[in-house]
ZAMARGU-4260 file (C-alpha; in steps of 0.2 Angstrom, whole numbers, plus 5000, padded with zeros to 4 digits):
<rodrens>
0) 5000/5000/5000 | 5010/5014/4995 | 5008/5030/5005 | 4995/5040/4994 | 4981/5028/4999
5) 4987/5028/5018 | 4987/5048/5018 | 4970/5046/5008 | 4964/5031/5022 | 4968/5039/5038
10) 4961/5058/5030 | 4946/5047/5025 | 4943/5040/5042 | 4946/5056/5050 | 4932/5067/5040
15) 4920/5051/5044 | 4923/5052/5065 | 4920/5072/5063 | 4904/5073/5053 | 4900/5057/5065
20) 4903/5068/5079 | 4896/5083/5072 | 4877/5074/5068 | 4877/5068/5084 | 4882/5084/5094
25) 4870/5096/5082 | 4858/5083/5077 | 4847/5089/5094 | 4832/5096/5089 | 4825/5112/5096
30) 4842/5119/5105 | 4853/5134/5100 | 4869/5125/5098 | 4887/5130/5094 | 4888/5134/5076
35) 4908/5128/5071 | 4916/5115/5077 | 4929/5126/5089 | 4912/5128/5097 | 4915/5113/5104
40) 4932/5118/5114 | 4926/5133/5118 | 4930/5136/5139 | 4921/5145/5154 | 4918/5163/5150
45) 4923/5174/5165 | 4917/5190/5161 | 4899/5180/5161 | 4901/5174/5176 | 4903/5193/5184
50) 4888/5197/5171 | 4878/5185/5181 | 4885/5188/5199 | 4883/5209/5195 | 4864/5205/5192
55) 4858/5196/5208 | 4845/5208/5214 | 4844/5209/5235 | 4825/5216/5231 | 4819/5203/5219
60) 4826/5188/5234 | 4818/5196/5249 | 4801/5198/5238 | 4805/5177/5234 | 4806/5174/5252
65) 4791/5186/5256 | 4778/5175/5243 | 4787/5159/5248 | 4785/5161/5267 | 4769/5169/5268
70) 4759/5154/5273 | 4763/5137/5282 | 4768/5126/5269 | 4770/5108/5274 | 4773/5090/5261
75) 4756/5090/5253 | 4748/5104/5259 | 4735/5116/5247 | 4750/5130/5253 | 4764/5117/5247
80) 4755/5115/5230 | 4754/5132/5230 | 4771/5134/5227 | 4771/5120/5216 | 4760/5131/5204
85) 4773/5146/5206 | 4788/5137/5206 | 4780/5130/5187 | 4775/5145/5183 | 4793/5154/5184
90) 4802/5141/5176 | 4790/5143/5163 | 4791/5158/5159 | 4792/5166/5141 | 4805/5178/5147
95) 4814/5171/5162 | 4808/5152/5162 | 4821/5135/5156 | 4818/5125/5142 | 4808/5115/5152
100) 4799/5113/5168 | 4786/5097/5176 | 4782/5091/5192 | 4786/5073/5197 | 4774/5067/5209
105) 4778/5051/5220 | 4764/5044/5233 | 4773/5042/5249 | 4771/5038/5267 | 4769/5053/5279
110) 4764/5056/5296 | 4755/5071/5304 | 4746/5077/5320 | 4728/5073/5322 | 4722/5092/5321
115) 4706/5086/5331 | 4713/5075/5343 | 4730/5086/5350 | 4746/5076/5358 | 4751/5082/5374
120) 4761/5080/5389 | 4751/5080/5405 | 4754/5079/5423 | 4741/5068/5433 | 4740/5066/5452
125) 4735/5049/5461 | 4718/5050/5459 | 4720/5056/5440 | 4719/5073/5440 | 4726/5084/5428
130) 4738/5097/5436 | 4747/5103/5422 | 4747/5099/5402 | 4760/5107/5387 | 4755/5121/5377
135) 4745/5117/5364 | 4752/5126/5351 | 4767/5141/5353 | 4762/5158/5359 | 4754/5171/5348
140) 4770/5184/5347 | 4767/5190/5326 | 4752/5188/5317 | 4761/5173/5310 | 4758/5163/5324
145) 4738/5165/5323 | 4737/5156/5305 | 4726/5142/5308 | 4736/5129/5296 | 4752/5128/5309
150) 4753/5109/5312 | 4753/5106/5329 | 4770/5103/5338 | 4772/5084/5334 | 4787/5070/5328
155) 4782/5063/5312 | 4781/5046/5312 | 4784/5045/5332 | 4769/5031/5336 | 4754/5032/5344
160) 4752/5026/5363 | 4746/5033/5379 | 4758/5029/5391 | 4762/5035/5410 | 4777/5035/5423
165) 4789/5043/5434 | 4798/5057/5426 | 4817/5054/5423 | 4830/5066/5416 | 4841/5058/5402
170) 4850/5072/5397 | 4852/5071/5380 | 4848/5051/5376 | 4862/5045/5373 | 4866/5027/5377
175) 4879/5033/5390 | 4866/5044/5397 | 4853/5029/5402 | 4866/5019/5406 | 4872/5032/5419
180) 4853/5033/5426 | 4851/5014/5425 | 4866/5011/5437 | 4856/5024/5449 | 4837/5021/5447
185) 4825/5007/5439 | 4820/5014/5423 | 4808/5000/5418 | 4790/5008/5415 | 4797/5027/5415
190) 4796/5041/5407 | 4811/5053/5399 | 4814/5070/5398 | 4828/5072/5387 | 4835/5087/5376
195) 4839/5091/5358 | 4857/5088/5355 | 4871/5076/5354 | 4863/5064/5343 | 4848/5064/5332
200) 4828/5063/5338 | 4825/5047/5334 | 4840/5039/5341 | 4837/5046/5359 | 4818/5035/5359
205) 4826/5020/5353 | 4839/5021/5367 | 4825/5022/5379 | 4818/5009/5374 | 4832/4997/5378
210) 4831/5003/5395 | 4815/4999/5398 | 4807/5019/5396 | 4791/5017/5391 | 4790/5038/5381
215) 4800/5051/5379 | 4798/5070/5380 | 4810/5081/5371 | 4814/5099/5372 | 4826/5114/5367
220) 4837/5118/5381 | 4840/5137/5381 | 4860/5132/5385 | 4860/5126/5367 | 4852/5135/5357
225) 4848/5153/5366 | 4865/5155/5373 | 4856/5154/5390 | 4844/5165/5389 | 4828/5162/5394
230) 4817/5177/5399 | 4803/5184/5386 | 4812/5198/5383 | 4828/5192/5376 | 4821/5181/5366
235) 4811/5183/5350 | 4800/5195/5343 | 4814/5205/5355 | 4829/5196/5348 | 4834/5182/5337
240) 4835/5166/5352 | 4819/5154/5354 | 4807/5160/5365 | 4800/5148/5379 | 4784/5142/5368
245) 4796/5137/5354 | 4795/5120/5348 | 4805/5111/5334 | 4795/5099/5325 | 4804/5087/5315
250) 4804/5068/5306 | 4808/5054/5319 | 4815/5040/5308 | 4833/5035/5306 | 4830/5031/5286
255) 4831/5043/5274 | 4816/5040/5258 | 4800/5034/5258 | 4799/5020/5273 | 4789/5011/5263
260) 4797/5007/5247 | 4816/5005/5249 | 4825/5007/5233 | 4811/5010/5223 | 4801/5025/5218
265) 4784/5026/5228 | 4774/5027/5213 | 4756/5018/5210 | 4763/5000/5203 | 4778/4998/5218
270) 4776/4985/5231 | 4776/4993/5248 | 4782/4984/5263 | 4770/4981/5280 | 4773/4995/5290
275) 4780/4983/5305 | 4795/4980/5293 | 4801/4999/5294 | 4819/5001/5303 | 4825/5015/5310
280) 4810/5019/5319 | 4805/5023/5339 | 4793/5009/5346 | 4787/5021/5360 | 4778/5037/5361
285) 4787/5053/5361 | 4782/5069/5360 | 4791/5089/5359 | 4787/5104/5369 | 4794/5120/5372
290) 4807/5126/5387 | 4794/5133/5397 | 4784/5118/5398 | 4801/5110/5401 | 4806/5122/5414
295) 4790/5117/5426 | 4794/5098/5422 | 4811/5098/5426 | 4813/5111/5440 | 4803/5100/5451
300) 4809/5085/5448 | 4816/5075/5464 | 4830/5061/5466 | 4849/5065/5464 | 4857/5081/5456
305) 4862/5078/5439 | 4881/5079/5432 | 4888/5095/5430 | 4887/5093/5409 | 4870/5088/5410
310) 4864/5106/5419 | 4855/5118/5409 | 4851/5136/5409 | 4831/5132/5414 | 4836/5143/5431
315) 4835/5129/5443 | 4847/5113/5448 | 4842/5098/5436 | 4839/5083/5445 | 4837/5065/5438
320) 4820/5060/5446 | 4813/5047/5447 | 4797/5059/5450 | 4794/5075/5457 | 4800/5082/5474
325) 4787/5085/5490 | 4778/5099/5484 | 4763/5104/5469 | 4767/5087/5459 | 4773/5076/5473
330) 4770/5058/5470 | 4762/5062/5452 | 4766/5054/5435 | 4768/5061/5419 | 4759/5057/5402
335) 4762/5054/5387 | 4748/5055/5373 | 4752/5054/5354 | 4737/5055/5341 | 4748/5055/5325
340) 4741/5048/5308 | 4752/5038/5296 | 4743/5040/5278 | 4751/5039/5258 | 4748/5057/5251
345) 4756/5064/5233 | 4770/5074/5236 | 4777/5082/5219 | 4795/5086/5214 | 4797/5101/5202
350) 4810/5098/5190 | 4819/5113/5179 | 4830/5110/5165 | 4842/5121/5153 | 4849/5108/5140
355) 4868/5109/5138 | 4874/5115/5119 | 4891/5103/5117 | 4887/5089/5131 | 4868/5088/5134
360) 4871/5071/5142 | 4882/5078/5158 | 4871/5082/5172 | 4874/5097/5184 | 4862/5097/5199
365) 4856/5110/5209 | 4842/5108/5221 | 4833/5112/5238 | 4818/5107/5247 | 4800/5116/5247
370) 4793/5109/5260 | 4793/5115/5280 | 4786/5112/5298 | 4776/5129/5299 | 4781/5146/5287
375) 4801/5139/5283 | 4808/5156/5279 | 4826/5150/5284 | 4822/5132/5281 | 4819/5129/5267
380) 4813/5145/5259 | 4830/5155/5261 | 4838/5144/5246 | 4823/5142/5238 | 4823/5162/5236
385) 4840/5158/5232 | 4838/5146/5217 | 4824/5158/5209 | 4834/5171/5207 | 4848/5161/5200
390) 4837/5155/5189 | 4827/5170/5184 | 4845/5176/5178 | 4850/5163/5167 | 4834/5162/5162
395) 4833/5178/5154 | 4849/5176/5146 | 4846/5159/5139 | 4828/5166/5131 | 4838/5178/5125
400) 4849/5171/5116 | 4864/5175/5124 | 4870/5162/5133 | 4869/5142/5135 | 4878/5131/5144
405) 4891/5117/5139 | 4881/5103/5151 | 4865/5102/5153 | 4858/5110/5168 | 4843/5102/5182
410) 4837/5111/5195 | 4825/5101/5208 | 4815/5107/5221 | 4812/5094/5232 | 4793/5089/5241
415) 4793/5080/5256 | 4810/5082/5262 | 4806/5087/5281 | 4800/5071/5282 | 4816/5062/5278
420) 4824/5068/5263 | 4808/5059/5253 | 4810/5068/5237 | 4826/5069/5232 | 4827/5050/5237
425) 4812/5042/5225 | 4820/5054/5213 | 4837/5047/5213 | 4827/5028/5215 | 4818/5033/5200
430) 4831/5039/5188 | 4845/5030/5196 | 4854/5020/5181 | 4852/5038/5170 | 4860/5049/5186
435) 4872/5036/5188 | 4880/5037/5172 | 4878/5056/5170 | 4879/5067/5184 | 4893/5077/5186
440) 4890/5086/5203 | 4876/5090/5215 | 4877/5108/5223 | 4864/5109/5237 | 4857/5123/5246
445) 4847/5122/5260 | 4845/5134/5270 | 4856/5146/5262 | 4856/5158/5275 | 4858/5153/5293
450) 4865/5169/5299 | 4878/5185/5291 | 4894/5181/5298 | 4903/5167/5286 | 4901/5154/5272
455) 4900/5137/5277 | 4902/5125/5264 | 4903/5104/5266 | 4906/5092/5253 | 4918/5079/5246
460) 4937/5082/5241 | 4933/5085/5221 | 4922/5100/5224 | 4934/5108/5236 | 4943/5118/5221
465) 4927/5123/5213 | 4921/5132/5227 | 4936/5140/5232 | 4937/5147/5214 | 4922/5153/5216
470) 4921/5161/5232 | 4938/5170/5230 | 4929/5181/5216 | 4914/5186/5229 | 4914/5199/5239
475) 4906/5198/5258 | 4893/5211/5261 | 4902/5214/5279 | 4918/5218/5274 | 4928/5222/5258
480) 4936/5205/5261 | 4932/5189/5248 | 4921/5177/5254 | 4936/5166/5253 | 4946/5177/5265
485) 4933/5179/5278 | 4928/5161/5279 | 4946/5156/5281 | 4946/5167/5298 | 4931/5156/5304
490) 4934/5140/5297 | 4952/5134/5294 | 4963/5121/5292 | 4981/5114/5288 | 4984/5107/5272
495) 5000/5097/5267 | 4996/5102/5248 | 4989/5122/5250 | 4995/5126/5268 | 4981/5136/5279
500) 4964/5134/5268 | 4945/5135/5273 | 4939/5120/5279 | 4926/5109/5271 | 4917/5100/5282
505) 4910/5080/5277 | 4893/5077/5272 | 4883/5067/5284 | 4863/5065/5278 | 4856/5084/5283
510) 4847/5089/5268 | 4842/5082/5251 | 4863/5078/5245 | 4862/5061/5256 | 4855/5051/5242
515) 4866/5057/5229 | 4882/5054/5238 | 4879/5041/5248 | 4868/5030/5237 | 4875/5037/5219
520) 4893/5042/5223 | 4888/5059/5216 | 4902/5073/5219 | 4890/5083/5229 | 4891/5100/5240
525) 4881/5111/5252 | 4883/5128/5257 | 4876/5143/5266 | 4881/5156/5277 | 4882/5152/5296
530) 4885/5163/5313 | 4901/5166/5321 | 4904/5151/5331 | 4916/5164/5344 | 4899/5175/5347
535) 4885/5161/5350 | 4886/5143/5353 | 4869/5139/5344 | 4868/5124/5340 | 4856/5129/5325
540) 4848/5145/5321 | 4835/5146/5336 | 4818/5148/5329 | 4821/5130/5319 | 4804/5120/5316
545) 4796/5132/5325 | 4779/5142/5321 | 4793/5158/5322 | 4803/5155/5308 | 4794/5169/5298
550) 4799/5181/5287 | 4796/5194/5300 | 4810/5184/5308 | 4823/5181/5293 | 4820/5200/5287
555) 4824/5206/5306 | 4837/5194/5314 | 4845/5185/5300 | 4849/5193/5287 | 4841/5213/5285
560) 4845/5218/5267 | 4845/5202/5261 | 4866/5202/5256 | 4871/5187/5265 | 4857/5178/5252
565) 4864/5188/5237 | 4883/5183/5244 | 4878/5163/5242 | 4865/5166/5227 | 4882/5172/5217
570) 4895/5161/5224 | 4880/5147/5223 | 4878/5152/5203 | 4898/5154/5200 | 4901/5138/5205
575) 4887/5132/5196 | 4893/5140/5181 | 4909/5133/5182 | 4903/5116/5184 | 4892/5117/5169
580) 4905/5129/5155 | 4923/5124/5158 | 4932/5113/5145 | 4939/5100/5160 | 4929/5100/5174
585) 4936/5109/5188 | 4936/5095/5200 | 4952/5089/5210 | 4957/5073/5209 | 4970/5075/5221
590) 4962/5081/5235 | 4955/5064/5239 | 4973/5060/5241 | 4975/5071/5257 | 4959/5064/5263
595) 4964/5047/5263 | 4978/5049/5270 | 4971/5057/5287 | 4959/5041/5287 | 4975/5029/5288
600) 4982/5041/5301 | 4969/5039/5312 | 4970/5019/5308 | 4986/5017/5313 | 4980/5017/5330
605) 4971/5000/5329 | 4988/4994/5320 | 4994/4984/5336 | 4977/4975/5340 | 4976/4972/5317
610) 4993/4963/5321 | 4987/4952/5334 | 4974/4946/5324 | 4982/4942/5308 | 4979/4959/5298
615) 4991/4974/5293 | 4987/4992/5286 | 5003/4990/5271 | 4992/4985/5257 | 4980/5001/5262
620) 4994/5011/5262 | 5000/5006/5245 | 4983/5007/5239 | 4983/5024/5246 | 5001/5029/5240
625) 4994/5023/5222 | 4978/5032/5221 | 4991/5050/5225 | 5003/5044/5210 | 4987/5043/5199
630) 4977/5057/5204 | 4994/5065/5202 | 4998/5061/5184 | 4981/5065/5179 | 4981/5082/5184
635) 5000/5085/5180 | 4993/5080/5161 | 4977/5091/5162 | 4988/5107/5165 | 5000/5102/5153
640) 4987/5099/5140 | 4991/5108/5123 | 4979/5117/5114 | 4981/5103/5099 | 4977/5089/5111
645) 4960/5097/5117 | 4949/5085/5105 | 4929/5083/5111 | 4935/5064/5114 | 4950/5068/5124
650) 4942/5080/5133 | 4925/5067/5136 | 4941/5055/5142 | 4947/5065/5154 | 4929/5072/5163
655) 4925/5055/5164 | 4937/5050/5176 | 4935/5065/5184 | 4915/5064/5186 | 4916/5046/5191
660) 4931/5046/5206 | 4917/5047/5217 | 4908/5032/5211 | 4924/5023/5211 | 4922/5021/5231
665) 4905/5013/5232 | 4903/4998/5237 | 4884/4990/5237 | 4888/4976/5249 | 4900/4987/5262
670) 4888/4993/5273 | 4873/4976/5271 | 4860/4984/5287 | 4861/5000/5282 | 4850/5008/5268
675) 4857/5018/5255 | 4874/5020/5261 | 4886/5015/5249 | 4900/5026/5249 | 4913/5018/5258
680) 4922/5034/5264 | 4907/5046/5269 | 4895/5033/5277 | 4889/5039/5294 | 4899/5030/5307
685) 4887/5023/5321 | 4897/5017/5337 | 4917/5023/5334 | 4922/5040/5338 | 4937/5038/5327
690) 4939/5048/5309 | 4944/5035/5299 | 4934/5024/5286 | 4918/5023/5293 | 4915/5005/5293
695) 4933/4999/5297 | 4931/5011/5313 | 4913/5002/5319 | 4919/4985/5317 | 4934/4988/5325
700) 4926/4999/5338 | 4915/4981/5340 | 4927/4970/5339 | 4937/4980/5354 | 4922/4978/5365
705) 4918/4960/5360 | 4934/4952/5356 | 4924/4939/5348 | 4932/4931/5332 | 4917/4934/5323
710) 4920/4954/5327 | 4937/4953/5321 | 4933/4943/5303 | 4922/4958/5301 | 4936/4971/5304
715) 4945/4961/5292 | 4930/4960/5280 | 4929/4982/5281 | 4948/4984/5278 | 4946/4973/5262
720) 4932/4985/5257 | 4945/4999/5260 | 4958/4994/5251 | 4947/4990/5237 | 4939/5003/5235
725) 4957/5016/5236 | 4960/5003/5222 | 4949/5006/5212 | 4947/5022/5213 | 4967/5023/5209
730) 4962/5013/5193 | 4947/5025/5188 | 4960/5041/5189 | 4975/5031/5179 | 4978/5029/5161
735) 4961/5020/5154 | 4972/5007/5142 | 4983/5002/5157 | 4976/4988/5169
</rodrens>
């Protein structure tokens, strides 16, 4: 063959794989798409990115907040559907609307009070009288509190049961805190006064349980959320701290998704499991009150003192019971009575979408719930006012003409997630294979604004880059600092790689990202602005779940002109932008490296008890060492990348690996009792205090206190799941012809 017809060939075969590429890439119908073929390497655009950050209006986000908060607005409610219709209606707009915009509607398993029927806590002396019972409802401070469609303080899915005992303090729930009482005072047939804190709602009535408590009572301790202070007058509508009626609601199951179809999308045709199969769930009443009706509970209770950390700032010495002291309650019980209905009601998803002009088929995320307790300025309604007015700007410029992204774009706002994440899950159950394969990243925002003081952003090691891109080209609305700067004077730490960098903490399963990184291995962040943790020791923003998250209360307390909103609404939509335009994805592959080497730090201090038992850390650390050379070289060659190499199938190469590093650590079987969890490095760890990988640590932690072989064969079982999965997420990030 003489070299005519080779050049000839190889030209032949070339012009076939372009106008192969080109039908498929332009042969979309209905999108504006790049019109040359150096369209198709075309990078991110800075001077839109300041275009779009210049535009975010304060005024058009506080009158978002204003419609969205105006009425109570729980899953399924003629005010939740409400917003259903508006958030429609702006993402279909003519002018500012996406390409497209539909609700997804799943039937799934809530839980509300009986409006009818009231839980309560009660106090009844020995011939049954009653001599005091909780607040019915919180106190009429704002004209917000007198709307007649607040639920009812209540737990959602907490079980229905009239049940009576002695009153114990248990502190915060936690298994040490019973086991302290149960060494004191016989628990069996009880009931427990515990606090919010230290672990989650559910978890302190399943403790009780095994104890022998028979209902629980939870409240808000003014020492952790009001910075002690409990009187009227310094707390809300006089200041931003809960006042004593204040009572946070919430979901009281450890699962995230609907209960009653695991893995599955709760649609008409899906087999639902009997309700007695649920996990994760409390088998005795409980119900929530405010600190006041705490304060006449507790400050009267006889028996012991309570230790020091367990005091609050009620104004009087906690003491452990069981039962009152001589005196207006002496010898009386307390009542529990829960009237809650279980019942399958439609909860819709809204779903926007901009189509992506070169790679339509890469998927970047942005979503937050719509659902809340009572009004839900803050949560969720402070990123929901967020996202409309990132969207009303991209809007208009992709109606216009001006602008469309690289990727395709979908924005979700999610139903039902107060009750457990719901929407976001049957979403990710229902399109699972198609987010699987596609997604690039998941940016959630919640509640975007907590307080005005600092970002505060967690998420895994890819995104870190990304946002710190983006958040040094914001300016805070306090200071002429970059949000960059001032959130490294909050939130800091030391890295081997950057030196002193802001600190991203680890997603746990908060808000709507936990299905997406822990049951997709989605890159996934979450962000907002947070208080000053040197002026307040909140342990959340105070009127959370409560009837007096309002507007009146964001507008006044949290955030008055509305620029710590705008601040995350443009470092929100920068990254988003960067995410969705930039040739390479501007994720780092090699800040997983620094991550996984603190987790074998921390594991070196199980080393001498591996030894005994038969097992070593070396092949981890080589794994380890291997996944840093790859992530490396793989970064080394995309900024060494020459202009001539930057081909659309180069280019697909390399995003690739970068969009599926996180998905290289999954691990279906790793975590067998636990639904959902999958990610082998961010799976919540349940008994171990130690950083490490998660199920490594809760074996070992078992196998310590056992010392049972069959303990130890499990330790051994997680550390082979470690390694493997460091392996193959080395392989994901190394040259894809070399095995």
């Amino acid at each position: 063959m003489n070299w005519l017809k080779v050049v000839g060939i190889c030209f032949g075969a070339a012009v076939i794989l372009a106008i192969g590429l080109l039908i498929g890439h332009f042969g979309i119908p209905g999108d504006t798409v790049p019109s040359t073929v150096q369209d198709v390497t075309q990078d991110l655009d800075e001077e839109f990115i300041q275009q779009f950050m210049k535009e975010v209006d304060t005024e058009k986000i506080r009158e978002n907040l204003s419609i969205l908060a105006k009425k109570p607005h729980p899953a399924t409610s003629e005010a939740d559907e409400e917003l259903v219709r508006l958030m429609l209606s702006r993402w279909r707009d003519s002018k500012t609307g996406l390409d497209e915009a539909k609700e997804e509607r799943y039937n799934v398993f809530l839980s509300f009070p009986d409006e009818k029927n009231p839980n309560s806590v009660k106090v009844l002396n020995t011939e049954g009288n009653v001599q005091f019972v909780s607040q019915k409802s919180e106190s009429e401070l704002h004209e917000d509190q007198k709307d007649p469609t607040i639920l009812q303080p209540f737990l959602a899915y907490a079980p229905n049961g009239t049940v009576k005992g002695q009153l114990v303090y248990a502190n915060e729930g936690k298994i040490s805190d019973f086991q302290y009482l149960a060494n004191i005072t016989n628990l069996n047939g009880t009931i427990a006064i515990v606090r919010y804190g230290g672990i989650g709602r559910v978890n302190k009535a399943i403790n009780a349980a095994k104890f022998g408590v028979i209902g629980v009572v939870i409240y808000t301790d003014p020492k952790d959320i009001n910075d002690g202070k409990s009187n009227p007058v310094e707390t809300y509508p006089n200041s931003w701290y809960m006042p004593p009626s204040g009572v946070e609601r919430g979901s009281f199951k450890e699962n995230f998704g609907d209960q009653l179809t695991p893995y599955y999308p709760a649609k008409e045709f899906t087999y639902r499991i009997p309700e007695s199969e649920i996990k994760g769930i409390s088998h005795i009443p409980a119900q929530p009150i405010g600190f006041g009706d705490a304060r006449t509970l507790i400050c009267q209770l006889g028996g012991p003192g309570a230790p020091d950390n367990w005091q609050g700032a009620l104004g009087c010495p906690y003491n452990i019971g069981p039962g009152f002291r001589t005196g207006e309650f002496s010898n009386s019980d307390v009542q529990v009575n829960v009237y809650n209905k279980r019942t399958i009601r439609s909860s819709a998803n809204v779903m926007g979408l901009i189509r992506g002009a070169v790679e339509p088929d890469r998927y970047i995320m942005y979503g937050n719930h719509r659902d809340s307790w009572v009004h839900g300025a803050i949560d969720p309604s402070s990123g929901t006012a967020v996202m409309l007015e990132i969207t009303r700007i991209l809007g208009t410029k992709l109606k216009s003409g001006t602008w469309r992204p690289r990727r395709t774009i979908i924005f979700g706002s999610w139903g039902a997630e107060e009750f457990g994440l719901v929407g976001s899950t049957e979403f990710a159950e229902d399109y699972y294979s198609k987010l699987r394969d596609r997604t690039v990243a998941y940016i959630n925002v919640d509640i975007s604004v907590f307080a005005n003081a600092t970002l505060r952003v967690q998420g895994t090691p890819p995104a870190q880059g990304v946002v710190f891109a983006a958040s040094k080209q914001v300016k805070t609305p306090m200071n002429d600092l970059s949000v960059y700067d001032n959130w490294i004077s909050h939130f800091n730490r030391n890295s081997s790689q950057y030196g002193v960098i802001p600190q991203v903490g680890t997603l746990g399963i908060g808000s709507d990202y936990a299905p997406f990184v822990h049951y997709l291995g989605i890159t996934c962040m979450d962000m907002s602005y947070t208080y000053d943790r040197r002026v307040t020791s909140a342990r959340i923003y105070p009127a959370y779940h409560t009837a007096f998250d309002t507007f009146d209360y964001a507008s006044k307390f949290i955030d008055p002109g509305f620029t710590s909103h705008q601040t995350v609404a443009r470092t929100a939509g920068n990254i988003l932008l960067r995410l969705s335009d930039s040739l390479i994805l501007p994720l780092g592959a090699r800040d997983y490296g620094e991550t996984l080497e603190e987790f074998y730090k921390k594991a070196e201090s199980f080393q001498a008890n591996l030894n005994k038992h038969g097992m070593s850390l070396e092949p981890l650390k080589r794994a380890i060492d291997r996944f840093k050379a790859a992530a490396g070289s793989l970064e080394e060659s995309i900024k060494n990348l020459a202009d001539v190499d930057k081909t659309p199938l180069k280019i697909r190469m390399i995003n690739d690996q970068l969009m599926l590093l996180d998905r290289a650590f999954l691990n279906q079987f790793a975590f067998p009792d636990r639904l959902y969890f999958s990610h082998v490095l961010w799976a919540t760890r349940i008994s171990s205090s130690v950083a490490t990988f998660p199920g490594l640590a809760d074996a070992y932690q078992t196998a310590i206190e056992s010392d049972h072989k069959h303990d130890w064969d499990l330790v051994h079982h997680q550390l082979t799941i470690a390694i493997q999965a460091v392996e193959n997420a080395a392989s994901t990030l190394e040259t894809v012809t070399k095995l």
